[in-house]
C-alpha positions as CSV (number, residue, x, y, z in Angstrom):
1,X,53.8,140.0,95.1
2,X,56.7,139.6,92.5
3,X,56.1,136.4,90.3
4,X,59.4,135.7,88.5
5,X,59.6,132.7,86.1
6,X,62.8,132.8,83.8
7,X,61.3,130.9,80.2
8,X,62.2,131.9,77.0
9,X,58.0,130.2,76.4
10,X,55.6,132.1,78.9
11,X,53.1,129.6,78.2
12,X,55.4,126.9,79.3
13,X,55.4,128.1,82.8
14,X,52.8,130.4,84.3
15,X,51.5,134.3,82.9
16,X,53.2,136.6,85.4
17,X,49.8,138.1,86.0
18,X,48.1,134.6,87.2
19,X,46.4,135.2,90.1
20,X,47.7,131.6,93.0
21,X,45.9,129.6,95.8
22,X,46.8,130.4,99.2
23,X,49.2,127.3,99.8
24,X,51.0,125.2,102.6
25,X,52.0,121.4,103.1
26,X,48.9,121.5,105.6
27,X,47.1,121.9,102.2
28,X,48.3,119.2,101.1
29,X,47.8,117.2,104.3
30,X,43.6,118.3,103.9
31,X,43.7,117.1,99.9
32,X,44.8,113.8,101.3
33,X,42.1,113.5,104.2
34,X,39.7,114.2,102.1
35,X,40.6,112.0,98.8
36,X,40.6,109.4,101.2
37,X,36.7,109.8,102.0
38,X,36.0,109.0,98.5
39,X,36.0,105.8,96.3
40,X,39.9,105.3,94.4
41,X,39.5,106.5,90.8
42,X,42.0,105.6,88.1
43,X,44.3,107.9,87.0
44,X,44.3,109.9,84.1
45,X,46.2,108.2,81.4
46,X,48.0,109.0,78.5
47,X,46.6,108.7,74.7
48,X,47.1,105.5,73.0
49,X,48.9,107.7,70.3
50,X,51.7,108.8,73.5
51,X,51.7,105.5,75.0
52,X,52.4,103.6,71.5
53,X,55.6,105.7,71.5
54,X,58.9,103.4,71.4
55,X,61.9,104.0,73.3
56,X,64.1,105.9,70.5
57,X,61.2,108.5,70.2
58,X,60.6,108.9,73.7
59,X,64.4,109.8,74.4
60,X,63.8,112.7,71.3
61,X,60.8,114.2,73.4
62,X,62.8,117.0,75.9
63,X,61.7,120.2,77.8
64,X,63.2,123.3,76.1
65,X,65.9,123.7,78.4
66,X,66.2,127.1,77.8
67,X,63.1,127.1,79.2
68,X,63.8,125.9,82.9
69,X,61.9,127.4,85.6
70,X,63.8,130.0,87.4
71,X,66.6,129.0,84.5
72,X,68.8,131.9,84.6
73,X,67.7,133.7,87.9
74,X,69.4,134.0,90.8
75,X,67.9,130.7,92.2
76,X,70.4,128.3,92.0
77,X,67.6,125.9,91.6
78,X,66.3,125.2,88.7
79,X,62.8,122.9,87.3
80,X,62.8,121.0,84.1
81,X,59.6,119.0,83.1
82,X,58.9,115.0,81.4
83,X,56.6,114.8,79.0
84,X,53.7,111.6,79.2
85,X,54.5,108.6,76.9
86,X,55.5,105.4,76.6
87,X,56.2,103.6,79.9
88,X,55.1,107.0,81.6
89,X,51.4,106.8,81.0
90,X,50.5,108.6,84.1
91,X,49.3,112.2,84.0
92,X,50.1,114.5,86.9
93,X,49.8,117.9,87.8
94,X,52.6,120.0,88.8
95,X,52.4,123.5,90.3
96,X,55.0,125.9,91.6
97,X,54.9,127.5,94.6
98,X,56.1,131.6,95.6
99,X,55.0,133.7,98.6
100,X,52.4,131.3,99.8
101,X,50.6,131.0,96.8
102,X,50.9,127.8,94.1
103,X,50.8,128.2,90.7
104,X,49.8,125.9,88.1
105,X,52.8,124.8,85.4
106,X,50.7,124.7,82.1
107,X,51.7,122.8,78.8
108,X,52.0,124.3,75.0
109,X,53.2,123.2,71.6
110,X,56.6,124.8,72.4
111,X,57.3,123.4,76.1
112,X,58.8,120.4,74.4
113,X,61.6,119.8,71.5
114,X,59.5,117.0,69.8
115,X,60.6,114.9,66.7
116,X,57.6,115.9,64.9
117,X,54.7,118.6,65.2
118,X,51.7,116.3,65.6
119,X,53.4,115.0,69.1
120,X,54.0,118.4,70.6
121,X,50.5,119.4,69.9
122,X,49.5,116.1,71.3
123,X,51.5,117.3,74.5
124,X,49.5,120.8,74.7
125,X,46.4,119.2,74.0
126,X,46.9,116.4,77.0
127,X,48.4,119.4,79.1
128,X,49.8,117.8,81.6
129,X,53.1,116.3,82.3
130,X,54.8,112.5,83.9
131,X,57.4,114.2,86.1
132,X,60.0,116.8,87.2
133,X,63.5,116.7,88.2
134,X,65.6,119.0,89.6
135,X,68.8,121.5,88.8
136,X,71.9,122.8,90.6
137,X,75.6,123.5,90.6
138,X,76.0,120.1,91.8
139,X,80.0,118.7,90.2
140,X,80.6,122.9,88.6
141,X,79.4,126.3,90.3
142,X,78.7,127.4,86.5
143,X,76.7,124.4,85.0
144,X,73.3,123.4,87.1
145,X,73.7,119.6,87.3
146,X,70.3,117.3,87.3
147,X,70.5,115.5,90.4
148,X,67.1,114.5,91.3
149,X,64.2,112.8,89.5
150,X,60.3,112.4,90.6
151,X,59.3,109.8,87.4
152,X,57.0,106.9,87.8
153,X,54.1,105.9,90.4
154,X,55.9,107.2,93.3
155,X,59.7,106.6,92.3
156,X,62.6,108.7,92.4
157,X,66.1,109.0,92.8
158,X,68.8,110.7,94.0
159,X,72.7,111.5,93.5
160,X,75.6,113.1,95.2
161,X,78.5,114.5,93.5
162,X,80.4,112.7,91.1
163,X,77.6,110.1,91.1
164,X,75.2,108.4,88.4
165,X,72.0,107.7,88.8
166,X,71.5,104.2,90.3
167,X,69.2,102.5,92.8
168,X,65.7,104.3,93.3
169,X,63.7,104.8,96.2
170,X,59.7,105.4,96.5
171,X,57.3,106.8,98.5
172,X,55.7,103.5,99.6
173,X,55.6,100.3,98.6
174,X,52.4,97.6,98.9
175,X,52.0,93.9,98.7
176,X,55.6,93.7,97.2
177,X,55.9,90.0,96.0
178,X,52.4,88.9,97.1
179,X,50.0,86.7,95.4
180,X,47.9,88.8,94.7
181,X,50.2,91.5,92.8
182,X,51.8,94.5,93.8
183,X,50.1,97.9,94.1
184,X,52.1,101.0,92.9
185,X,50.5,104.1,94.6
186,X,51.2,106.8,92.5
187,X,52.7,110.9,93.0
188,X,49.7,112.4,91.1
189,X,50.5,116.2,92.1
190,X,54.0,117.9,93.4
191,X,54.0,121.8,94.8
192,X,57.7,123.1,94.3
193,X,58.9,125.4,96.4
194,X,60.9,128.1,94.9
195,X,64.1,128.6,97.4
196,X,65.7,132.1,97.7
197,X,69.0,133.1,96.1
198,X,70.9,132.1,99.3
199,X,69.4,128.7,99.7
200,X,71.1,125.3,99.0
201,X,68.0,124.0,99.5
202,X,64.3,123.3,98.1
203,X,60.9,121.9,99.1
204,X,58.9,119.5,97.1
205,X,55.4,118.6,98.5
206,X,53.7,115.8,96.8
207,X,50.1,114.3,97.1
208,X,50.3,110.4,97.0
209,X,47.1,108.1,95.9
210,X,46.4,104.7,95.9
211,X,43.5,102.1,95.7
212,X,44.4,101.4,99.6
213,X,45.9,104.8,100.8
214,X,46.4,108.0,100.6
215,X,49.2,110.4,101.5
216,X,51.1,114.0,101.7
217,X,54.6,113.8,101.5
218,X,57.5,116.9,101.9
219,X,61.0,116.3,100.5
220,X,63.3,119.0,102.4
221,X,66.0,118.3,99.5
222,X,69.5,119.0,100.5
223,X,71.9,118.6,97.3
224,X,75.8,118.0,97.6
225,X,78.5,115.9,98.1
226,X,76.5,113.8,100.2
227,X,72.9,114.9,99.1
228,X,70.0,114.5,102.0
229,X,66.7,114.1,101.5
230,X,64.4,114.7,104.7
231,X,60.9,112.8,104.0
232,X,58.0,114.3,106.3
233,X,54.5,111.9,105.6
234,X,50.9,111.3,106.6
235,X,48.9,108.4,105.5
236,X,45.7,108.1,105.2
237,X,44.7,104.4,104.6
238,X,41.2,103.7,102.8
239,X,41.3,100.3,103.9
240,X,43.5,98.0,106.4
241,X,46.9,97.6,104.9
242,X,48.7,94.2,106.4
243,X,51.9,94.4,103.8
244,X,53.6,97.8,103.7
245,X,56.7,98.7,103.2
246,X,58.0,102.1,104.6
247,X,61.0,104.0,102.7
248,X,61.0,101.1,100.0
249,X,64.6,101.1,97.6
250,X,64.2,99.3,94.6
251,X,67.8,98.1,92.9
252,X,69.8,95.7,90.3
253,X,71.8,93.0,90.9
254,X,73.1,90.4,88.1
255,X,76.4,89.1,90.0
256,X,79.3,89.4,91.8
257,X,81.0,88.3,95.0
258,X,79.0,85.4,96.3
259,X,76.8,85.3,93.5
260,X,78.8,84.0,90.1
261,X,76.9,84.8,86.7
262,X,74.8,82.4,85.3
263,X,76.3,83.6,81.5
264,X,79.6,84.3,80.5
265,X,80.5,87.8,81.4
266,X,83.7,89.7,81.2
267,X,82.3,91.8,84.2
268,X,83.4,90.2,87.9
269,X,80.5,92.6,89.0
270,X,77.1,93.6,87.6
271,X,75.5,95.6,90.4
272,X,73.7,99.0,91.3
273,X,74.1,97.6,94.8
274,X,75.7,94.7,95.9
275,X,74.4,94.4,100.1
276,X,72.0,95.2,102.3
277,X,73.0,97.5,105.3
278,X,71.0,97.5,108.7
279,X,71.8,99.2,111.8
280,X,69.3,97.4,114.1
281,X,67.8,98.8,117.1
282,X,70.5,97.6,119.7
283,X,72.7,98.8,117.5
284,X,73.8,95.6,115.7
285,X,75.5,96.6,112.3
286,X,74.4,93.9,110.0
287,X,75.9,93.3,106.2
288,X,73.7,90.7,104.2
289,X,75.1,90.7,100.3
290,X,72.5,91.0,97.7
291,X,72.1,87.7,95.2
292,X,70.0,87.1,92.0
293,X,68.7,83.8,93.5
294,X,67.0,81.2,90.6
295,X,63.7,81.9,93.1
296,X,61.8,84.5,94.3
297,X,63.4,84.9,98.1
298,X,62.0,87.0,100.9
299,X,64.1,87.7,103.8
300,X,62.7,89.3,106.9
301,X,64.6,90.7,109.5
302,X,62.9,91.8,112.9
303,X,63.6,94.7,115.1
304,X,61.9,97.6,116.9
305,X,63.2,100.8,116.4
306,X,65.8,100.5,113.6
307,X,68.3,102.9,113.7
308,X,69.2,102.5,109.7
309,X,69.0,100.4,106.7
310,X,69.8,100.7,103.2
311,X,71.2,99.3,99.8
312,X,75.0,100.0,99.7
313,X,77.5,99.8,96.7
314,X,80.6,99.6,98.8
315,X,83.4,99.0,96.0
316,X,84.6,102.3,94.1
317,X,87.1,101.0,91.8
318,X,86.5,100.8,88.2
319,X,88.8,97.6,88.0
320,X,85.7,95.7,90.5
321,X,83.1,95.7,87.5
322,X,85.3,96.5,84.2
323,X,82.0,98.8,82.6
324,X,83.2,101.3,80.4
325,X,79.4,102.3,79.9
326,X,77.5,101.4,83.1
327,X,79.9,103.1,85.5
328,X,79.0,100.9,88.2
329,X,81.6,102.0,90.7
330,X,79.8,106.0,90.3
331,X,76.1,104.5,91.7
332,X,74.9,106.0,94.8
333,X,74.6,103.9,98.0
334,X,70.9,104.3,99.6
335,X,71.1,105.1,103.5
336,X,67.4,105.4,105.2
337,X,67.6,106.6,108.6
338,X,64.3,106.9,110.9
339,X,63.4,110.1,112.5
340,X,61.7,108.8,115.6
341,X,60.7,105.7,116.8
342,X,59.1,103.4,114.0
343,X,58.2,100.7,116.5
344,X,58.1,96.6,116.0
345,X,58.3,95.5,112.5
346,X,61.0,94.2,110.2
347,X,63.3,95.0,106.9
348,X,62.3,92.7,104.4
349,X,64.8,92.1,101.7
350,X,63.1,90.9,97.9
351,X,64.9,88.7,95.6
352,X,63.6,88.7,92.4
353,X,65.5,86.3,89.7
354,X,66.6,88.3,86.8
355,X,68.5,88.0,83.3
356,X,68.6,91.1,82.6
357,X,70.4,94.3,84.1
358,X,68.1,96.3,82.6
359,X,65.2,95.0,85.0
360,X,65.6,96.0,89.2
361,X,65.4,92.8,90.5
362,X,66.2,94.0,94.5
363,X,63.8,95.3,96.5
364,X,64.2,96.6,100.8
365,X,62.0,98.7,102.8
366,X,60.4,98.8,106.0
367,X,57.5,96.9,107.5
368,X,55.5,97.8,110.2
369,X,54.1,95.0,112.5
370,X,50.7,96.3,112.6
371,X,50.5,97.8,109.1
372,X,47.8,100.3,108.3
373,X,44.0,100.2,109.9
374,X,41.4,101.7,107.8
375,X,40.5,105.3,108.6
376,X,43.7,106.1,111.5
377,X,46.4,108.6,109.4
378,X,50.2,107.6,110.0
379,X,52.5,109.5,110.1
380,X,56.1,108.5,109.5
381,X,59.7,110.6,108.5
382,X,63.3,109.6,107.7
383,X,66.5,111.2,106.2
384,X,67.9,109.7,102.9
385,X,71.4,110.5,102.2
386,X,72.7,109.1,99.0
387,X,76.8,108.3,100.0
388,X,79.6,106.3,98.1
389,X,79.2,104.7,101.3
390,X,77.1,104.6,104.4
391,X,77.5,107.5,106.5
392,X,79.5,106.3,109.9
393,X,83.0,106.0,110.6
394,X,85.4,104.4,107.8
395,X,88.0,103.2,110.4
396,X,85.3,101.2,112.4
397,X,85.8,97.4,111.0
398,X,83.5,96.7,108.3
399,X,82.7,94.0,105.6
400,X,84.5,94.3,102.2
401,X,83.8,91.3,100.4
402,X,82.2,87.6,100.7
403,X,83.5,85.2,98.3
404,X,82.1,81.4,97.8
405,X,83.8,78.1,96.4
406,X,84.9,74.5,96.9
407,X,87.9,74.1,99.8
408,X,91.1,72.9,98.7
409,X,91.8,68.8,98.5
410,X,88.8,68.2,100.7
411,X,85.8,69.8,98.3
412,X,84.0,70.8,101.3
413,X,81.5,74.0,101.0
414,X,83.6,77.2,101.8
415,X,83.1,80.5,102.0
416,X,85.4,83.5,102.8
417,X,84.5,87.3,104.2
418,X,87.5,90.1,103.7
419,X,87.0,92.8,106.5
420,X,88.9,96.1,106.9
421,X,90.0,98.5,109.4
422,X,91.2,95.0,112.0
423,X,94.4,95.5,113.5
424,X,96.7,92.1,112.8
425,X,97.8,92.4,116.5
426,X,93.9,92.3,117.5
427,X,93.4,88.7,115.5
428,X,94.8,86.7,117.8
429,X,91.8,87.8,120.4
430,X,88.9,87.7,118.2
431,X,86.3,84.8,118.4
432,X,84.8,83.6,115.3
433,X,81.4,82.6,116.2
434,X,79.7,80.8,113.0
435,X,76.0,79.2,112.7
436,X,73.8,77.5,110.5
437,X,70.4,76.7,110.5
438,X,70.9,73.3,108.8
439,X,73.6,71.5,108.3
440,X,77.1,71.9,109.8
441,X,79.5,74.4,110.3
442,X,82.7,71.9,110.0
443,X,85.8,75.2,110.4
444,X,86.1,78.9,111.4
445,X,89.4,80.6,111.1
446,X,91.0,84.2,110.8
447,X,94.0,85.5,109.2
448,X,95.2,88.6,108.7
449,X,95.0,90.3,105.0
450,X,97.3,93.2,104.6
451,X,96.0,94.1,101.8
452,X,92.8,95.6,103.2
453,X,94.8,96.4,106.4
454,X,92.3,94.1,107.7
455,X,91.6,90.3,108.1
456,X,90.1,87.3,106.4
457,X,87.3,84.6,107.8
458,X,87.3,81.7,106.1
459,X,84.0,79.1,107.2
460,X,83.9,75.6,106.5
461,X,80.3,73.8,106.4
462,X,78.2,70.8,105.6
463,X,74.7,71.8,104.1
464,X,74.0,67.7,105.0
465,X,71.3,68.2,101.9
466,X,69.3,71.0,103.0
467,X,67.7,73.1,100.4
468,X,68.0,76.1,102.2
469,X,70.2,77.5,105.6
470,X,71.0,80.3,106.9
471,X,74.5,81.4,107.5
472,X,75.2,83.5,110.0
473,X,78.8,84.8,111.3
474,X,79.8,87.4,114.1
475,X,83.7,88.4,115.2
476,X,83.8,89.0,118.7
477,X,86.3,90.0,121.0
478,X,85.9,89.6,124.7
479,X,82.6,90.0,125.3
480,X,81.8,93.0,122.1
481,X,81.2,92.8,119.0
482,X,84.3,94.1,116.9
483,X,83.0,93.5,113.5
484,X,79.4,93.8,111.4
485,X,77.5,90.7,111.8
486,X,77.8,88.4,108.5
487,X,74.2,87.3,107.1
488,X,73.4,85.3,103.9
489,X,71.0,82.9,102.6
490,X,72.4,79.7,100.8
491,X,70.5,78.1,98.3
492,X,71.3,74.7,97.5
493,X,69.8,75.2,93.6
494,X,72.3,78.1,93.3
495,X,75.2,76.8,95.2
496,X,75.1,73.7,92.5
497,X,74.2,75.8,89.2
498,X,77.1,78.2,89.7
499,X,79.9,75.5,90.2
């Protein structure tokens, strides 16, 4: 066998001579049956004195990146390492896998540039580490871009080319938003598979644990101009699970389009995504834009067999949110797409109220009618493709913007939706079919809008003092759809606060 680390610190990675375990994902798979069996331990946490760090002195701690694993072979792959502390309490194990066998990644003093000596011998003395991301000639065939991250309980997040990192997905989600508090299962071991030289391509196998579950994941990782990840799993629950969510996203949104800021803000947009995209099991395309509600809101959305969801940032155009810093228009859209049938169950959209952009206030995943029954594994994959834009076909009609405000001389309740790719000759043939769930819809009308090479819906309504109604709004012509159906969630409280 020919072990080949590239390190300027042996010790950082493994000794050349260190003798592996036989490995495979169905190694993996056993670790999970059988941490299931026993009773859910904590996980090992970091020292007060790594914990205690701040922010500022976190950010100095970095793997020597001279020190990447398989830095400088002929791998175009390459592994760098985060260090425990601060909000990364978490320790984990992380092993790299060649010929079958896994090695252990061990820490030292040198592993990490530190801002002082007593924290890298902290490090080495802990000797473990809070998460890995990963290397490659993503935007330049001579500089190894990082493009994916594995940080935090099970988080992590992916970009394509010419992208910045953005919304984040997870390896499950559990009682998001109930009562009795959210559970975060945690990635507490990863197996990397090193790829060959001619391999755009690498494995990641990761062992998930939880107080209810736990799990064996493979990410089949496929960087590019649209990176792909494909997500094999088997859970094993420990106990009945009735609120899971399956490929969970977890995103910002301030403001923007229908949702005005509640401060003034030079920005017209403050978004990592700004709408929810489903593709429903009759094939329905649905658009739903994202707000940052004054209450928690919970949107469900059933179906059986979904063909896709995701969370979508759909404008490109510096001049939509005016960041210099932020780049908004450069964050990835999130595209799930089920491998298999996933059954009855719904998407459930989370609303969380937020003053912050620094704080992910959008949450959407997957949940399964039946959820999880105690001692039955289930399984589950999907592909994760990280677009501008969702995958499909950019001259199909789709939704561009939603706009809300106060009609002209009348001061009824108005709202507008901009779609593109509808032929002005078309308009005259398309039915504008409007509900609400309370209240009144008092106008539909279309018009065509050039500048999208597309059309505008404007919608008229009475809320008649409802708190909460549902919009809904579909374009039809003849007897087929000919547009995305137009969800949204109006909010009384909201409505009034932002005029």
């Amino acid at each position: 066998m020919s072990l080949y680390f590239h390190t300027a610190y042996a010790e950082t990675s493994v000794e050349k001579d260190a003798k592996g375990s036989e490995f495979s994902h169905n190694t993996v798979i056993e670790l999970a049956r059988q941490l299931a069996e026993q009773e859910f331990k904590e996980p090992a946490n970091a020292p007060e004195e790594l914990k205690k760090l701040d922010y500022s002195t976190y950010r100095q701690i970095n793997y020597q990146e001279n020190a990447a694993i398989w830095g400088g072979t002929p791998t175009k792959f390459s592994v760098q390492l985060f260090a425990p502390g601060f909000l990364y309490k978490d320790l984990i194990d992380i092993d790299v896998v060649e010929s079958g066998k896994s090695f252990p990644l061990e820490v030292s003093e040198t592993s990490f540039r530190v801002p002082n000596e007593s924290i890298g011998k902290k490090l080495a003395e802990v000797g473990k580490y809070a998460g890995l991301r990963l290397h490659y000639p993503l935007n330049d065939d001579k500089y190894q871009d990082e493009f994916i991250v594995f940080q935090g309980a099970s988080y992590f997040r992916v970009i394509s080319k010419g992208q910045l990192y953005g919304v984040s997905a997870r390896g499950l989600a559990i009682d998001v938003a109930q009562p009795k508090g959210e559970e975060f299962p945690l990635f507490k071991r990863f197996w990397i598979e090193r790829p060959s030289s001619k391999q755009n391509s690498i494995v990641v196998h990761a062992l998930l644990d939880s107080k209810s579950v736990t799990g064996a994941y493979r990410f089949g990782i496929h960087p590019g101009s649209t990176s792909k990840v494909e997500v094999q799993a088997i859970l094993f629950p420990r106990t009945d699970v009735k609120h899971v969510g399956l490929a969970p996203l977890t995103s910002m949104f301030m403001h923007g389009g229908m949702d005005r800021p509640d401060q003034l803000d030079y920005r017209p947009a403050v978004h990592d995504s700004e709408g929810l995209q489903m593709r429903n099991g009759l094939g329905e395309r649905i658009w739903r834009p994202l707000s940052n509600p004054q209450t928690l809101q919970i949107s469900a959305f059933i179906d059986e067999n979904p063909k896709g969801f995701g969370l979508i940032q759909r404008h490109r155009d510096f001049g939509h949110y005016q960041d210099l810093e932020a780049n908004y228009h450069q964050r990835p859209s999130i595209w799930i797409e089920p491998v298999g049938n996933w059954g009855k169950g719904q998407v459930e959209l989370v609303e969380i109220p937020s003053a912050s952009e620094e704080n992910d206030n959008i949450v959407a995943y997957w949940k399964p009618a039946d959820g999880l029954k105690k001692g039955e594994p289930f399984e589950f994959a999907y592909t994760l493709t990280s677009p501008d834009d969702i995958p499909t076909n950019q001259n199909r009609p789709r939704i561009v913007g939603s706009a809300s405000g106060l009609k002209l001389f009348d001061g009824n309740k108005e709202i507008l939706i901009d779609y593109s790719n509808i032929n002005s000759d078309d308009i005259a043939q398309i039915n504008v079919i409007a509900s609400i769930s309370k209240g009144k819809i008092l106008e539909s009308r279309i018009e065509a809008n050039p500048h999208i090479n597309g059309a505008r819906v404007f919608i008229t309504f009475d809320s008649q003092d409802a708190d909460v109604a549902e919009l809904r709004v579909q374009l039809n012509k003849g007897d087929k759809q000919a547009a995305p159906t137009w969800l949204y969630r109006w909010l009384s409280r909201d409505w009034n606060n932002s005029l």
